[in-house]
C-alpha positions as CSV (number, residue, x, y, z in Angstrom):
1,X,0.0,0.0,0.0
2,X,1.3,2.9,-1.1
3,X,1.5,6.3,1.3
4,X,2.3,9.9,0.7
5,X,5.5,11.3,1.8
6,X,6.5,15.0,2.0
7,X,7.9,14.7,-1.1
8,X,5.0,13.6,-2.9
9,X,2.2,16.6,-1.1
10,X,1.2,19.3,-2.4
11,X,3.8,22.2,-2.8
12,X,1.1,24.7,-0.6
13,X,-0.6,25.8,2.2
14,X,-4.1,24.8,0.5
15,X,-5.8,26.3,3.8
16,X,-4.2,30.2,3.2
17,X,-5.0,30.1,-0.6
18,X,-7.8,32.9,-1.2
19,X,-9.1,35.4,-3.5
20,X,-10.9,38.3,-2.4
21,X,-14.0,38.8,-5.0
22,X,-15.0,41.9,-6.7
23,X,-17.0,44.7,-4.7
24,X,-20.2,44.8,-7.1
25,X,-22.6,42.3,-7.1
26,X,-26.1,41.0,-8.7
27,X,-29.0,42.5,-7.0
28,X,-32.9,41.1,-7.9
29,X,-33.3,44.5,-10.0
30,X,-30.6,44.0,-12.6
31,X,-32.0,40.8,-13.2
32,X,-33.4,39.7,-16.7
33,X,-37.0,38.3,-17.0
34,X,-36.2,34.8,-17.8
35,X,-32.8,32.9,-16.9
36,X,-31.9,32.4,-20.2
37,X,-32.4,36.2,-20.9
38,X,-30.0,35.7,-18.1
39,X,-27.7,33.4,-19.1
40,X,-27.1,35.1,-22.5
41,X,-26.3,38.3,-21.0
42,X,-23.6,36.7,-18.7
43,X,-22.4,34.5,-21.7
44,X,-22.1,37.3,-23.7
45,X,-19.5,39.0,-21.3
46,X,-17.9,35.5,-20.2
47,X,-17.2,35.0,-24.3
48,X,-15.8,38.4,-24.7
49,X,-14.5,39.5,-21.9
50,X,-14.1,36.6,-19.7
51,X,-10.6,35.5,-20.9
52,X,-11.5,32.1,-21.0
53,X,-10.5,29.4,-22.9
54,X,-13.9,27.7,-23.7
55,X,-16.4,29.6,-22.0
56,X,-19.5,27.2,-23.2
57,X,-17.5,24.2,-21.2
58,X,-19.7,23.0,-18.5
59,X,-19.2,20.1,-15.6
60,X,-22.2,17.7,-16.4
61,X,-23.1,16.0,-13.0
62,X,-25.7,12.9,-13.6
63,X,-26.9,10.0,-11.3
64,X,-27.4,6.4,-11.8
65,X,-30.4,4.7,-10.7
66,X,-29.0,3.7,-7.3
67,X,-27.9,7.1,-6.9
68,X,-23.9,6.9,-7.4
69,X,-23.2,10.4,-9.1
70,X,-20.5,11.0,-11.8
71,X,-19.5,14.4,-13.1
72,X,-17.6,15.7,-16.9
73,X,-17.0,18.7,-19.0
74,X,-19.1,19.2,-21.9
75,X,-19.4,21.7,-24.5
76,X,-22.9,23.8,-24.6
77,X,-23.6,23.6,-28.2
78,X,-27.1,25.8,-28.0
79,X,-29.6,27.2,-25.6
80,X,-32.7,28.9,-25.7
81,X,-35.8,29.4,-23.5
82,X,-36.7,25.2,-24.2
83,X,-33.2,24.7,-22.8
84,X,-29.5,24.2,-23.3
85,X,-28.0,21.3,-25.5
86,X,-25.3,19.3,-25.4
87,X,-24.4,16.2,-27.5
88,X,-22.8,12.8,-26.8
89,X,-22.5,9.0,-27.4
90,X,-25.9,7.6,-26.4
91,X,-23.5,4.6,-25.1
92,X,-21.8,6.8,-23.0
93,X,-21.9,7.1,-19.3
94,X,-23.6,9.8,-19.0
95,X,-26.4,8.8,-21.4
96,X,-26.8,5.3,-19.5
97,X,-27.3,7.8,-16.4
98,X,-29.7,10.0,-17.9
99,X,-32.0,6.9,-19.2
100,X,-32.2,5.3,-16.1
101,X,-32.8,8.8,-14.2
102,X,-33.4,12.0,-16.2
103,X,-31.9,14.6,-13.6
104,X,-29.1,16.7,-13.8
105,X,-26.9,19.4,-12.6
106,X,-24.7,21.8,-15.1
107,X,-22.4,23.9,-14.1
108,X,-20.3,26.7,-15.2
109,X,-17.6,27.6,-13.9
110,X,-16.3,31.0,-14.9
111,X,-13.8,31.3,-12.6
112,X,-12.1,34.6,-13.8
113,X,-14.8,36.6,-13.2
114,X,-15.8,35.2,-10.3
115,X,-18.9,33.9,-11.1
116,X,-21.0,30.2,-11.6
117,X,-24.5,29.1,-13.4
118,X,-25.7,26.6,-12.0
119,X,-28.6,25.0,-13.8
120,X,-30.8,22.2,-12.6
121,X,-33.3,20.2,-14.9
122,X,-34.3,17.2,-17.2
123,X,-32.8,16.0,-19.9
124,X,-34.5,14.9,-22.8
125,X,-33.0,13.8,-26.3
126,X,-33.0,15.7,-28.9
127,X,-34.9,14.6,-32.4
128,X,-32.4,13.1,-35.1
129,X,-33.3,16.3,-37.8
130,X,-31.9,18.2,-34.7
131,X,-29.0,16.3,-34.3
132,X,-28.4,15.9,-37.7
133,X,-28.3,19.5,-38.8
134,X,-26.1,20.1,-36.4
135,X,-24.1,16.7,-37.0
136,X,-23.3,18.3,-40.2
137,X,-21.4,21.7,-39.0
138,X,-19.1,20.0,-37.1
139,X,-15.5,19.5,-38.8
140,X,-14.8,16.1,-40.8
141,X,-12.4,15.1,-38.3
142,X,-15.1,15.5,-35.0
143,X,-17.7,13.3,-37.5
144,X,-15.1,10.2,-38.2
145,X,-14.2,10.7,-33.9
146,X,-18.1,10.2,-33.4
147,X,-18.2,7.1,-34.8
148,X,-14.5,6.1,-33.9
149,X,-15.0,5.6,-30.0
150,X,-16.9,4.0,-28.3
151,X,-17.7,6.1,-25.4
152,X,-16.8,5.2,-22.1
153,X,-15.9,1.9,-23.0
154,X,-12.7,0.0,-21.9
155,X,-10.0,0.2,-25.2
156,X,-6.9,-2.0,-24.8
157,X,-4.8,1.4,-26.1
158,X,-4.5,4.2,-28.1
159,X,-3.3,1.9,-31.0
160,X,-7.2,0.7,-31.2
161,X,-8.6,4.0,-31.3
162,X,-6.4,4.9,-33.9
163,X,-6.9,2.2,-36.1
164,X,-10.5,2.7,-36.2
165,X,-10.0,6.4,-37.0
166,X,-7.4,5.6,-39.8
167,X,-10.2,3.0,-41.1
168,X,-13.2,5.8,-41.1
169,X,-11.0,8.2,-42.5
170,X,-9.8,5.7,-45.6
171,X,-13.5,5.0,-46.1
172,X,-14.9,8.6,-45.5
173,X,-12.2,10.5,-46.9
174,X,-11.7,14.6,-46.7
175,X,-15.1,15.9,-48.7
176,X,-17.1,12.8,-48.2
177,X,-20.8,13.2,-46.4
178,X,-20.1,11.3,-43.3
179,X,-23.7,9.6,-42.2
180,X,-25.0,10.4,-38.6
181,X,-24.4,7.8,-36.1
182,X,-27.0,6.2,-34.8
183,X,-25.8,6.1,-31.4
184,X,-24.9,9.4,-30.9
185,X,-27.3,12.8,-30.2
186,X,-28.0,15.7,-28.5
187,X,-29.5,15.9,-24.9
188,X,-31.9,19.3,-24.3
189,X,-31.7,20.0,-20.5
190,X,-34.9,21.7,-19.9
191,X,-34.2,23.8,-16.2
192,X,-36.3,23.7,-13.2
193,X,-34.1,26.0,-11.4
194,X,-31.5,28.2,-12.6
195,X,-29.3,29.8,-10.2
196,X,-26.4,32.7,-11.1
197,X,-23.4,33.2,-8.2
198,X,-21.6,36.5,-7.9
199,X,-18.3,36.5,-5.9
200,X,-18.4,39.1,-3.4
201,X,-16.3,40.6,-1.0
202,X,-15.7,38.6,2.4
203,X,-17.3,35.5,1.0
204,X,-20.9,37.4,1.3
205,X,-21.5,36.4,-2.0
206,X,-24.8,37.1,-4.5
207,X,-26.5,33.9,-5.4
208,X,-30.0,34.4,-7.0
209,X,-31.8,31.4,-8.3
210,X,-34.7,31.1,-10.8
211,X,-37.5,28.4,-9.9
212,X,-39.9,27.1,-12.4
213,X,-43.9,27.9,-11.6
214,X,-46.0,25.6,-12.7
215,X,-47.6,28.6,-14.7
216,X,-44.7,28.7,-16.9
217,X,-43.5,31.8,-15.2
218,X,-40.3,32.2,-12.9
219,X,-39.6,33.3,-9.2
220,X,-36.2,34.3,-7.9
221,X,-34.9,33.6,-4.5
222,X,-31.7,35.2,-3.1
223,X,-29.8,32.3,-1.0
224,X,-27.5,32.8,1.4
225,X,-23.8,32.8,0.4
């Protein structure tokens, strides 16, 4: 059994490492009428003035049927007020998750400017003329990959995954139409609750959450930091 030694911890005093957040904050008045009114203003500034490196990566958190929770980074590919949309392997973990239980958690983390979406919801799949059309816009390379792995599956080594590529490649070469996958889609999460967290000075930060009515309509809540 192997232990760690000083050698091997971590180079810092992880207890002393702090940030002190940014004086102005989110206040119920400055808010849009929907979340995703919302979330497009705040996407707007974390594209452009975020400095980030992918500011449409999210953590995807999921849950089995017995519960047991797993978490990734995705890529947002769309939103709008019937949700945001992300695509996968249907084989995939995540999928498997989301058929046995259709709840889940995304997350934003847009560190640099101190703030986090979190959005709360169902996921439902997406039709294949969806999935398709946007199937099609994604480079040739990304297409062959889609049918290349097999998500989440154990692969004896990179060698394998490569000579699957190299085979799509050979017989979908540069120019080609590569055909949708059968096994592979978009997921529309479809939020319940919606909640945007402002980093504030002495950790007294702004977090004001959206919750569905069952009018259609939206009320906010401000929850303690």
């Amino acid at each position: 059994m192997s232990r760690v030694t000083d050698r091997d911890a971590v180079p810092f005093d992880l207890a002393s490492m702090r940030k002190q957040y940014r004086a102005e904050g989110l206040a119920e008045a400055d808010l849009a009428a929907t979340p995703v009114e919302q979330f497009a203003r705040w996407f707007r500034q974390a594209a452009t003035e975020g400095g980030m490196f992918e500011p449409n990566a999210m953590v995807v958190s999921t849950a089995d049927a017995e519960g047991r929770p797993s978490s990734r980074t995705v890529l947002l590919k769309h939103f709008d007020e019937r949700g945001f949309v992300f695509y996968t392997n249907y084989g995939s973990r995540k999928a498997r998750d989301l058929a046995e239980n259709p709840y889940v958690s995304l997350l934003f983390p847009w560190h640099p400017m101190a703030r986090q979406v979190i959005v709360a919801g169902v996921a439902r799949r997406t039709g294949r003329d969806e999935t398709a059309a946007y199937f099609r816009t994604r480079p040739h390379g990304s297409q062959l990959g889609a049918w290349a792995s097999s998500q989440s599956s154990v692969v004896a080594g990179r060698e394998e995954l490569d000579a699957a590529y190299a085979e799509l490649a050979a017989r979908y070469p540069e120019g080609e139409q590569v055909p949708v996958p059968p096994h592979w889609g978009g997921f529309r999460v479809v939020p319940r609750s919606v909640e945007f967290w402002q980093g504030r000075e002495n950790r007294l930060h702004d977090r004001l959450r959206y919750v569905a009515g069952e009018d259609g309509g939206w009320r906010v809540e401000r929850l303690g930091p």
